[in-house]
N, C-alpha and C positions, 0 to 999 in steps of 0.2 A: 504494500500500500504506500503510495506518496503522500505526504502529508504536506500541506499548504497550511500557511500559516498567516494569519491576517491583525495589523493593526486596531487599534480600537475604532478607530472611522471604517472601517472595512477594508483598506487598500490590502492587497497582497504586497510581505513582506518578499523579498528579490535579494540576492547577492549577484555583487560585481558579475561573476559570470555566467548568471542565468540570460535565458534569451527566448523569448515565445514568438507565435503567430504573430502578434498584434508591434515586431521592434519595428521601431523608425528611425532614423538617425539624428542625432541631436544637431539643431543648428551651430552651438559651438562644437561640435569632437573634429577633431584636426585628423584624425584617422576614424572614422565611423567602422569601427569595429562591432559585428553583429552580438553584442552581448547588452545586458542592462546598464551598464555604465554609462557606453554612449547611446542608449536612447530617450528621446525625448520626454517619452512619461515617467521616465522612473528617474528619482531624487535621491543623493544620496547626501543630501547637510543637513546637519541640524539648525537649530534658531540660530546659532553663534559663527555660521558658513565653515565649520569644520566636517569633513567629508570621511561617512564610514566606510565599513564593508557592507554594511546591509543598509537596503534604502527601501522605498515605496514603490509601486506600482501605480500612476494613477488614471490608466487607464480602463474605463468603466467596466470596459469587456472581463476585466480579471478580478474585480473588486467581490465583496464574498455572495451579496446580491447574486452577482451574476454567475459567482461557482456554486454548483452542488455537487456533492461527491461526498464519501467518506474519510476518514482524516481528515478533516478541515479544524485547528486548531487557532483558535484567538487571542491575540495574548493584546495586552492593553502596557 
């Protein structure tokens, strides 16, 4: 089972090197590398613009609304 894991607003939580149906390339990535890093929906700073390894997804398509499945875990 894969288990998806979701912020308290719903977005799916993503690392640097995930990559779905829905990547686009970010208007600034100098190399638009097919991973979540460089795409546009997904964020990886906090309030203070320091930048993790795990970010959001905020694209509607993957937000928990829109997943149903088993394993689906939400952490706040």
């Amino acid at each position: 089972m894969n288990s998806k894991r979701f912020n308290e607003k719903g977005q799916l939580i993503v690392g640097e090197n995930f990559c779905c149906e829905h990547w686009e390339p970010d208007d600034g990535a100098l190399v638009p590398m097919k991973e979540c890093w460089c795409c546009k929906w997904a964020s990886f700073k906090t309030d203070s613009n320091d930048h993790m390894s795990e970010g959001v997804c905020g694209y509607v398509g993957n937000g928990i609304d829109a997943v149903q499945e088993d394993g689906v875990t939400v952490i706040s």
